[in-house]
C-alpha positions in Angstrom: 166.0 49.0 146.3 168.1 47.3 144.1 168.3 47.7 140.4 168.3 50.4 137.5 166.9 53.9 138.8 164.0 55.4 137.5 165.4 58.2 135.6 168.1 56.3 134.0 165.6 53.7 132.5 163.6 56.7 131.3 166.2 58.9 129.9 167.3 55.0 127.9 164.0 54.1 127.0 163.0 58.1 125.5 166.1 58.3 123.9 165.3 54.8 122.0 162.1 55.7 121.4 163.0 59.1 120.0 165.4 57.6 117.9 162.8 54.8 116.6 160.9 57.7 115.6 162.8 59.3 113.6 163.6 56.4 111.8 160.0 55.5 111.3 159.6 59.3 109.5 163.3 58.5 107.6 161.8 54.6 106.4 159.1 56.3 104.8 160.5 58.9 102.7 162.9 56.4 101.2 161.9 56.7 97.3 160.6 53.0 96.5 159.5 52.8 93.2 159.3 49.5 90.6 161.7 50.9 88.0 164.1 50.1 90.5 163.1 46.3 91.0 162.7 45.6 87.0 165.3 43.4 86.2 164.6 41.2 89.3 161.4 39.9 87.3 157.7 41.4 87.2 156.9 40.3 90.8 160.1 41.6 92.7 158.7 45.0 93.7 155.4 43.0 95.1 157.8 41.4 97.2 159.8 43.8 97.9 156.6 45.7 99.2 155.7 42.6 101.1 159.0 42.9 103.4 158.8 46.3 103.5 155.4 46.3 105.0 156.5 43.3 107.3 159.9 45.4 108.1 157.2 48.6 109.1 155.0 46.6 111.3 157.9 45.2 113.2 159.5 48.4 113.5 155.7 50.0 114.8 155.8 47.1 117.2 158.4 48.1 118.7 157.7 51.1 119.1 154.3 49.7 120.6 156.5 48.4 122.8 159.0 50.9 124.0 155.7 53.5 124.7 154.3 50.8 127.0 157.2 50.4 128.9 157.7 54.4 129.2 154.5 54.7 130.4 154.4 52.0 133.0 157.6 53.2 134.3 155.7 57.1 134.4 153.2 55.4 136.7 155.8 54.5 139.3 
């Protein structure tokens, strides 16, 4: 068959999704606090959380999305 071999596309795909993890774990210890969003006016740090959160659920997607393909390619 043509194409990338099975163990190359999993060793890529683990070592992605290892990495996503670990900056998932790193993401949430970030100190985020609204002292630091003060002078940006009294509804900066409510946004700020907004595109944090949306930045989160992107990043979880992905995630999503890299375990799906790992284990439809641990089916083959």
């Amino acid at each position: 068959m043509n194409g990338t071999g099975k163990q190359t596309l999993l060793s890529d795909y683990e070592k992605v999704a290892d990495n996503l993890d670990d900056l998932l774990k790193n993401f949430e210890k970030i100190n985020f606090h609204p002292r630091d969003y003060y002078v940006d006016g009294e509804d900066a740090f409510n946004e700020a959380m907004k595109e944090r959160g949306s930045h989160a659920i992107a990043l979880n997607k992905f995630s999503l999305y890299l375990k799906t393909h790992l284990s439809h390619l641990n089916k083959q």
